[in-house]
C-alpha positions in Angstrom: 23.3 32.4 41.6 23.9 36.4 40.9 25.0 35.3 37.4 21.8 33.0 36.5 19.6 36.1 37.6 22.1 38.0 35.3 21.5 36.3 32.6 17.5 36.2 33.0 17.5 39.5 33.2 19.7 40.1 29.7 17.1 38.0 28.1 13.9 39.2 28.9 15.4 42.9 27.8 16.2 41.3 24.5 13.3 39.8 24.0 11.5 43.1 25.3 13.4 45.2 22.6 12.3 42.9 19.5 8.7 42.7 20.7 8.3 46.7 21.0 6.0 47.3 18.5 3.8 44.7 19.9 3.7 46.5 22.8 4.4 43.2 24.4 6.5 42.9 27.7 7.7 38.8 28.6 8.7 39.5 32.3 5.2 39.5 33.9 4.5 36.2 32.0 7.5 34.6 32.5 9.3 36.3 35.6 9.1 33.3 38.7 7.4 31.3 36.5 10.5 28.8 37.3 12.2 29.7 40.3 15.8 30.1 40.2 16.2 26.6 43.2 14.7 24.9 40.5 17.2 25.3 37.6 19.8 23.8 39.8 18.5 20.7 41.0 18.1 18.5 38.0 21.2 17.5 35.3 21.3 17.7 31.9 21.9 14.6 29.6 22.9 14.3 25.7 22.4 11.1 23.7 25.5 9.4 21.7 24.4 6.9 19.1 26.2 5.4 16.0 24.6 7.3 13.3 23.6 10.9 14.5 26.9 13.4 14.7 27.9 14.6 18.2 29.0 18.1 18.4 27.7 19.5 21.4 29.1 23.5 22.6 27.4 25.1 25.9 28.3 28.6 26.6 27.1 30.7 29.7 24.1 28.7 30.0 21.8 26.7 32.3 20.5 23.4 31.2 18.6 22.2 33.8 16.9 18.7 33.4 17.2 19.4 29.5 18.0 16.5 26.5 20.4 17.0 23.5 20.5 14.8 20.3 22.6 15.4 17.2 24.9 18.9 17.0 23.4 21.7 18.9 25.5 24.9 20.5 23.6 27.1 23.4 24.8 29.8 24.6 23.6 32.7 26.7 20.0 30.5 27.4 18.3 29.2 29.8 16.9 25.7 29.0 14.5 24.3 31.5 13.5 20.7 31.0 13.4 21.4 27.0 14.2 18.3 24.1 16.6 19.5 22.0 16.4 16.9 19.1 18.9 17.3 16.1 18.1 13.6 14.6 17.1 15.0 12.2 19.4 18.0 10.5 20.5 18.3 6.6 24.0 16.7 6.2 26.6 18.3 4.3 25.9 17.6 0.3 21.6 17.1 1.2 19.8 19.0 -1.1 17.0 21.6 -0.4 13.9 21.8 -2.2 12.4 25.0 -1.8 10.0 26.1 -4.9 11.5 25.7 -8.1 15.3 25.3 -6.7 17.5 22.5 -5.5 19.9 24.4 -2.9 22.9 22.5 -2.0 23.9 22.2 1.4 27.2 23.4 1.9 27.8 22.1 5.7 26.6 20.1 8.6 23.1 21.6 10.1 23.3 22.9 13.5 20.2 23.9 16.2 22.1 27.8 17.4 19.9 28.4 20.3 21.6 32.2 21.7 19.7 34.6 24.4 16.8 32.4 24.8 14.7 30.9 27.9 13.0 27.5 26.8 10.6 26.2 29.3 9.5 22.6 28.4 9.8 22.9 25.1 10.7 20.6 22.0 13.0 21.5 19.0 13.1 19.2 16.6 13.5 18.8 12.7 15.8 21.4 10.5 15.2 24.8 9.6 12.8 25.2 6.5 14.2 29.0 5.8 16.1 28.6 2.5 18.2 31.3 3.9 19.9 29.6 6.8 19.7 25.9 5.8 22.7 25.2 7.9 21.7 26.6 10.8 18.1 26.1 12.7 18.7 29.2 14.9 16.3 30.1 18.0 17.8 33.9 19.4 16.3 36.2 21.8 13.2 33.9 22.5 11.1 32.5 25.1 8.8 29.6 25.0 6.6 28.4 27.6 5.6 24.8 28.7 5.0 22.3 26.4 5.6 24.3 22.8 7.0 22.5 20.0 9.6 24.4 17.8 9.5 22.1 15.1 11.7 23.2 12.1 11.0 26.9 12.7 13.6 29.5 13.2 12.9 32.1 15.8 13.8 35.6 16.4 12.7 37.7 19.2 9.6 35.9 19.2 7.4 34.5 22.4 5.5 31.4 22.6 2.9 30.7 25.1 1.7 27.1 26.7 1.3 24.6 24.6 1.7 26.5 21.6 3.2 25.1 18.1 5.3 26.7 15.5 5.3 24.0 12.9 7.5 25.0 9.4 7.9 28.3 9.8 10.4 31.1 10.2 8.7 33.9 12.6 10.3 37.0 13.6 9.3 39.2 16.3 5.8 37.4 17.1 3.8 36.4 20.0 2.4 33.1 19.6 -1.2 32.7 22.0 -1.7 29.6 24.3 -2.4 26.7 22.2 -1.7 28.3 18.7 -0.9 26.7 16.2 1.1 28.3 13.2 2.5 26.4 9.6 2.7 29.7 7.5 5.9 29.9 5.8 7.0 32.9 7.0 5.7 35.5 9.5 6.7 38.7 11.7 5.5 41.5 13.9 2.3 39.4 14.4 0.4 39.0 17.5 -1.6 35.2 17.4 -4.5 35.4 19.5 -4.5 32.4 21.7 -6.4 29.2 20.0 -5.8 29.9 16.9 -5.1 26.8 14.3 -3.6 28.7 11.0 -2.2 26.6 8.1 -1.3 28.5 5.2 0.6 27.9 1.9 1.0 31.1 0.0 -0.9 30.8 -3.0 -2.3 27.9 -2.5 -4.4 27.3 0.3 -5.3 29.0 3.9 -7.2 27.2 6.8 -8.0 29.4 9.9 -9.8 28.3 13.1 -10.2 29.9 16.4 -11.2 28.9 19.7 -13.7 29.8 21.4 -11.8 31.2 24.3 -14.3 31.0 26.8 -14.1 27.0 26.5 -10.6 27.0 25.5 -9.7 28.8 28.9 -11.2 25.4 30.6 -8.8 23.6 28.9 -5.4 25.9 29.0 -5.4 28.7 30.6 -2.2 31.7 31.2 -1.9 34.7 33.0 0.7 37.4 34.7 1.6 36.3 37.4 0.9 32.1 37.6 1.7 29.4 35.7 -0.6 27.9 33.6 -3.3 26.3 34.3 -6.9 23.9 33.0 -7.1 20.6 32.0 -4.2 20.2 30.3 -1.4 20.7 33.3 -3.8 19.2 35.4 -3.6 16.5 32.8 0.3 16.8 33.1 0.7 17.2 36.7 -1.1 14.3 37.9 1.7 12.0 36.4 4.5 13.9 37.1 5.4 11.9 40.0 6.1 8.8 37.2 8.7 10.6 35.6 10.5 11.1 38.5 12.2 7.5 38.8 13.0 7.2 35.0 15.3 10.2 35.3 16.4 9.1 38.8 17.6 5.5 38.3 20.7 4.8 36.6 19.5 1.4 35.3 16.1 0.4 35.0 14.3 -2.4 33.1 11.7 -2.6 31.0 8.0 -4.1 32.0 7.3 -5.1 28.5 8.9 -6.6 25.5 10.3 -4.4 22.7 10.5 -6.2 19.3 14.3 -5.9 17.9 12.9 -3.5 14.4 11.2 -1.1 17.7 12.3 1.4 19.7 11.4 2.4 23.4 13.6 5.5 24.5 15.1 5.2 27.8 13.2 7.7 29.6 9.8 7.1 28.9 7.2 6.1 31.3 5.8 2.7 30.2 3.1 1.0 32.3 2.4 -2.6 32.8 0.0 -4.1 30.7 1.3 -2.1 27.4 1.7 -3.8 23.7 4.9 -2.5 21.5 4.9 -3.8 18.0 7.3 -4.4 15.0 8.8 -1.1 13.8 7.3 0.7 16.8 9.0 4.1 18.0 8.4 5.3 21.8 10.2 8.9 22.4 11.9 10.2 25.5 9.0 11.7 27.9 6.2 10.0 26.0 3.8 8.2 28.9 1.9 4.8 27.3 -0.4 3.0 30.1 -2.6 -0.1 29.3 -2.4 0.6 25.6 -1.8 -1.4 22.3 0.6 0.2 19.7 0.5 -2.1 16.5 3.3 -2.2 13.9 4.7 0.8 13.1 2.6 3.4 15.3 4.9 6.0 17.0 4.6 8.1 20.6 6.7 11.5 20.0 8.0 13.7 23.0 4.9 14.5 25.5 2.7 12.0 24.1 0.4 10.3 26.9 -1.8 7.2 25.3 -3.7 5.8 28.0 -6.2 2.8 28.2 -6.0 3.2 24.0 -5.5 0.9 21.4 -3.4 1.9 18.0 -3.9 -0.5 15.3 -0.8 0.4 13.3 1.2 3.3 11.3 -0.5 5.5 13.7 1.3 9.2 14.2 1.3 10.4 17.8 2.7 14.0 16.9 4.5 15.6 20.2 2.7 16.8 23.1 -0.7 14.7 21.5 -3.3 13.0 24.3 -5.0 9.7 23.6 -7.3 8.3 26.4 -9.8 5.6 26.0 -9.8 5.2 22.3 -9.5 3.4 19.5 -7.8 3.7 16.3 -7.7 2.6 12.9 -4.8 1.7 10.7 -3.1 5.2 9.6 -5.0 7.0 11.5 -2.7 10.8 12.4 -2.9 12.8 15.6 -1.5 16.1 15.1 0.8 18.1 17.7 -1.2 18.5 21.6 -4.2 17.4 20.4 -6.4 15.9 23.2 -8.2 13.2 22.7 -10.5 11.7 25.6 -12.9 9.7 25.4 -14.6 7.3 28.9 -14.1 3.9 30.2 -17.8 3.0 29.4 -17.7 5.4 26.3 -15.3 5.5 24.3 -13.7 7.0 21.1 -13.3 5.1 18.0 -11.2 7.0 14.5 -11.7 5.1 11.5 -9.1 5.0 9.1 -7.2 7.3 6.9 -8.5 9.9 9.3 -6.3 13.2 9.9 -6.9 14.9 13.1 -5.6 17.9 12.5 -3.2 19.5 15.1 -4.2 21.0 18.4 -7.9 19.4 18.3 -9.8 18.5 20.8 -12.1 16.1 21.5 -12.9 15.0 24.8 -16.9 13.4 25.3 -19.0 11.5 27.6 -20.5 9.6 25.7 -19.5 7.1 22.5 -18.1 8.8 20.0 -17.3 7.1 16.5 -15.2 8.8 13.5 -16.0 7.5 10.4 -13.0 6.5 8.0 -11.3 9.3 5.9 -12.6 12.2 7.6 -10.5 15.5 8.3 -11.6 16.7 12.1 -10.9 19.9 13.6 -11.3 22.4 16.5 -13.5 21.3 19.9 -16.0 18.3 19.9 -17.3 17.5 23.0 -20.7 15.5 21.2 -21.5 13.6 18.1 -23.4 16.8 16.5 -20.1 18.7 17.1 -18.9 16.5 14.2 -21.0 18.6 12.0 -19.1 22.1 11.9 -16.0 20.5 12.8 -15.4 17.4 10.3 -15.6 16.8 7.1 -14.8 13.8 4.5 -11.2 13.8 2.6 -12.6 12.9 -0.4 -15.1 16.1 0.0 -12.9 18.3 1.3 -10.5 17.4 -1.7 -13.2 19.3 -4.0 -13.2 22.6 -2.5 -11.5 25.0 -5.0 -12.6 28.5 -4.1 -14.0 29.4 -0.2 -16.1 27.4 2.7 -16.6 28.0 6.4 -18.1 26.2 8.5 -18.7 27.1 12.2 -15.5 28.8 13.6 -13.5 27.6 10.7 -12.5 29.8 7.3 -10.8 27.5 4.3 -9.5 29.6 0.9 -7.7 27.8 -2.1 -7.6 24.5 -3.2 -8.5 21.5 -1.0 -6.9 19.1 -2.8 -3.6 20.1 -2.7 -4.1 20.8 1.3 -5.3 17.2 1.8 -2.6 15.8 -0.3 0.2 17.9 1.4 -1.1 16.8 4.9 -0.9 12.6 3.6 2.5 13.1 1.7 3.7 14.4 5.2 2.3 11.7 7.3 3.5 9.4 4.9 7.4 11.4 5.4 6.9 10.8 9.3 6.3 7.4 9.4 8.9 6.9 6.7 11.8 8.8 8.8 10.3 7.1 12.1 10.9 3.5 10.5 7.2 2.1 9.9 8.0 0.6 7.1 11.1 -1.5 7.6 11.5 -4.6 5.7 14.2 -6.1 8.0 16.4 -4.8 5.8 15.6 -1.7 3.9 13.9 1.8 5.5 15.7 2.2 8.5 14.2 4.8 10.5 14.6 6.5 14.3 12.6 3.3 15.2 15.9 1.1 14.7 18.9 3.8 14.6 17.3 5.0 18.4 17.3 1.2 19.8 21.5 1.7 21.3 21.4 5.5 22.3 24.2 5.7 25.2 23.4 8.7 27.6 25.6 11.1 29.8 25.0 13.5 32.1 26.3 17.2 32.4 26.2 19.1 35.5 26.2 22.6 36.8 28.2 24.7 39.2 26.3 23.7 43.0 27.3 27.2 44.7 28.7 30.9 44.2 27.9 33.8 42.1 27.9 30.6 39.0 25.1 28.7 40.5 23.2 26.9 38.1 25.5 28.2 35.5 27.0 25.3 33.8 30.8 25.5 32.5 31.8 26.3 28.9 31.7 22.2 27.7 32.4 21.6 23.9 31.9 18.2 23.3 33.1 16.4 19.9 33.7 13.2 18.5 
């Protein structure tokens, strides 16, 4: 195990030296934060499928518990438990819009992932930096549970819990406890934990911020213990259900999956649970006594519990959904929380965007009316006020607004119509709107995914290490 602790140590000096003028030091956050015993108890798996390519290189690395999709190469990382998920990357001869130019793509996109420790993290989608469009690289970074790296190349950067870096390149930045950040491009910036920042250069800039003495009730992270409020109590308390997806070799469904859906072989799905026509269910998504009409999806660490979804609803990864109802097209952005109560529940009408990392949890009935844009923390219907507004309204702001805890510059319509031509992407790429024939999406290239299983060294100075493994067609 001397070489695991090797390696930790290698990182967190790495990481150290591109964060120094941050003044920022990772090994108090992150030092025990998973023990060492754990990183050698649970295997690592990659998918094979028909239509995503499989070139797979491991160098120096532990894997532990962690899923690979698509062509990937790791070396000199740690990856705890993470979804790495390359369904997604530009082929060679894809073209890249970026501005005014059509780029060419000269190779197969990779995911590089070098001197990095991912705890529970997703990477998905392709790198958005016109620069490296054939490689989505994450070096000398750490990201904590539960952050989504979602087309956004890192360097020297550190995420906290529950964090999102959505469509951005970001170099030598901390990212705050449930941030998120769609900027572009960013460096030597320090986020300040709940902070929800989408900005488009030019063209429009929404910023909201926490509260943080209520977002500390909800997630909460300090030196010296993991993290901790509703959330990973959220989390924990169904742990225990994951445990026999990833145990069993062969397990059987306890619902019906139409032939156009998809149900990924390690989620949890409880009894009593509707999946229908062109329906996609990712690995570690939880659904429980819930309704998912045609074309609605669950990403990675999506829980919908006690919920119906009406159809072409977006679950983005890491989103909540408890006792609550949604329209037709309604979007939930990445680790949002949704709650409503058995004898009150939440209704969202249609058309509705709920913007990433919201949250609403309430006590009593709480209704959303159609079309409406919702943001930051609503615990009560006059909540709504500050933290809402109509599409069609918000659509006409052209200059400046705030409006509680939230500052919006530029043009609203092009932000409103920039969020809808990207939900309408999603459910496009995720299959909602296959004919039988045409539209193929994840939702019918996922349904025959074989998996296999990699393992590390069990003893010696390489504990936990696992071998160099190349793995091609």
């Amino acid at each position: 195990m001397r070489e695991l602790e090797k390696l930790f140590d290698r990182i967190i000096q790495r990481v150290n030296i591109n964060l120094r003028e941050l003044e920022f030091d990772v090994h108090p956050m992150v030092n025990k934060l998973v023990p060492t015993g754990q990183m050698t108890k649970f295997y690592a798996f990659y998918g094979i499928t028909p239509h995503h390519p499989l070139n797979l290189v491991f160098k120096h690395a532990n894997l532990s518990g962690s899923y690979f999709l698509g062509r990937c190469r790791v070396t000199n990382s740690l990856l705890y438990k993470s979804d790495i998920r390359g369904d997604e990357l530009k082929k060679k001869g894809d073209l890249f819009q970026y501005q005014e130019f059509d780029i060419p793509v000269d190779q197969d996109e990779e995911i590089r992932i070098d001197d990095s420790f991912l705890i529970k993290t997703l990477v998905h989608n392709f790198s958005h930096d016109p620069e490296t469009l054939e490689r989505f690289y994450i070096r000398d970074t750490i990201s904590t549970h539960y952050a989504n790296i979602h087309g956004s190349p890192s360097d020297g950067c550190y995420l906290g819990p529950f964090s999102t870096v959505d469509l951005t390149t970001m170099r030598d930045c901390v990212i705050g406890a449930y941030s998120y950040v769609q900027a572009g491009e960013i460096s030597h910036l320090n986020i300040e934990p709940g902070t929800v920042w989408v900005r488009k250069p030019g063209d429009f800039n929404f910023m909201y911020r926490y509260p943080i003495n209520q977002l500390n009730n909800y997630t909460y992270f300090a030196s010296g213990s993991p993290p901790q409020g509703v959330f990973m109590d959220f989390v924990e308390d169904r742990k225990e259900a994951f445990q026999r997806v990833f145990n069993v070799v062969n397990i059987e469904n306890p619902v019906t999956v139409p032939a156009s859906a998809s149900l990924d072989r390690f989620a949890v799905i409880k009894p009593k649970t509707h999946i229908g026509d062109n329906v996609l269910v990712a690995q570690r998504a939880f659904l429980q006594n819930s309704w998912l009409g045609r074309g609605a999806n669950a990403q990675e660490n999506c829980y919908i519990i006690n919920s119906k979804l009406k159809g072409n609803n977006v679950t983005a990864h890491g989103a909540k959904i408890i006792e609550a109802d949604l329209a037709t097209n309604v979007f939930v952005g990445f680790n949002s929380f949704l709650r409503g109560r058995p004898n009150a529940r939440l209704s969202i009408g249609q058309d509705s965007i709920i913007m990433p990392h919201t949250i609403i949890d309430t006590r009593n009935p709480l209704a959303i009316p159609p079309g409406h844009l919702v943001w930051g923390l609503i615990q009560e219907a006059k909540d709504l006020e500050v933290n809402s507004m109509p599409l069609k309204q918000f659509s006409k702001i052209d200059t400046r607004i705030c409006r509680g805890s939230m500052l919006f510059e530029g043009s609203g319509g092009s932000f409103v119509s920039a969020f809808q031509e990207r939900i309408h992407h999603i459910l496009e790429a995720n299959g909602a709107f296959f004919d039988g024939n045409l539209n193929r999406g994840h939702a019918q290239r996922n349904q025959n995914i074989s998996f296999n299983t990699l393992q590390p060294y069990p003893k010696g100075d390489k504990e936990g290490l696992y071998p160099t493994i190349i793995i091609q067609p």
